[in-house]
N, C-alpha and C positions, 0 to 999 in steps of 0.2 A: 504494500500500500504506500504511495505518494506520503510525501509530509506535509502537515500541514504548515501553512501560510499564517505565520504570525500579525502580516501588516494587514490584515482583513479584519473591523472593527465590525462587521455585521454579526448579527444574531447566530443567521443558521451557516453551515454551508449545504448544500444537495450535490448529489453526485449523480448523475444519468449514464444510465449505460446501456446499449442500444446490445442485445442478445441477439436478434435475429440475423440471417445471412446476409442482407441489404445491411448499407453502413453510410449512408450520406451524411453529409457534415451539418447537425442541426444548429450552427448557429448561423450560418447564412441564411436560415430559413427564420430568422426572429422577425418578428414585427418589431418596430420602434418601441411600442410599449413593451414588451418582452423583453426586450434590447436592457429598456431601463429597469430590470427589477433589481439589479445587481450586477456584481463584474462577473461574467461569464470565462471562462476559460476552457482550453481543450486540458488534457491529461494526458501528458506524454509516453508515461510509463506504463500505462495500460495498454493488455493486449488486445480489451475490444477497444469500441469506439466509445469514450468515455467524458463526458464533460462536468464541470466543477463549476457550483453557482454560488456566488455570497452573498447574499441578503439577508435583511429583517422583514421579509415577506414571510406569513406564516404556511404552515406543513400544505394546508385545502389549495391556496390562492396558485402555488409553484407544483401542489397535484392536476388542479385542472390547466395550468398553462402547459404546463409539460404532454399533457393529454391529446392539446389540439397540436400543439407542433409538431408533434407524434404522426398525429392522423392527416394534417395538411405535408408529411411528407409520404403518406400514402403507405406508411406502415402497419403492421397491425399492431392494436392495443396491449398484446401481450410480448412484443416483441423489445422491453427494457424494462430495467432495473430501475428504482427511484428509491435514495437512501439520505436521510436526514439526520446531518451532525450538529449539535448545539455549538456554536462558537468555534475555537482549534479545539476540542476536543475532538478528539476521530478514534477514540474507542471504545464508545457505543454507540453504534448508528442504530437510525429505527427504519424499517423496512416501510415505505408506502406505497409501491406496487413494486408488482403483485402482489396482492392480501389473499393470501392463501387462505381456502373454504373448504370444506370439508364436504364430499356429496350426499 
């Protein structure tokens, strides 16, 4: 795992990670408001396709953004990971999708 970025004064960080075989590069794909929720970044050291968001936007607000950017790149819904770290802490993340259900 990447280390964390101490000069990031936001709340959260989010980590996106695109699981599926298609890999386009979702921050070309932001809207301007997208653009501003926080400094977006790629993740170098990751083998998928992995991006790093710093904000004090809360866990729903960067589930549902992530959701459509997801689906306006014509992915499907289950094809990435969304993982949410409070501040530089990065050793306990909390899983927001996939939310695993039981049948």
């Amino acid at each position: 795992m990447s280390q964390p970025n101490t000069l990031h004064p936001q709340a959260y960080c989010y980590y996106i990670e695109l699981t599926g075989s298609e890999q386009p590069d979702l921050i070309t794909a932001l809207t301007t408001s997208e653009q501003e929720l926080g400094d977006w970044e790629p993740v170098q050291a990751a083998k998928l396709p992995t991006w790093r968001l710093w904000t004090d936007a809360n866990a729903d607000t960067i589930r549902y953004t992530v959701a459509h950017v997801i689906a306006r790149s014509a992915l499907p819904q289950n094809a990435y990971w969304l993982l949410q770290y409070k501040g530089t802490d990065h050793g306990h993340p909390r899983m927001l999708h996939p939310q695993f259900h039981t049948r």
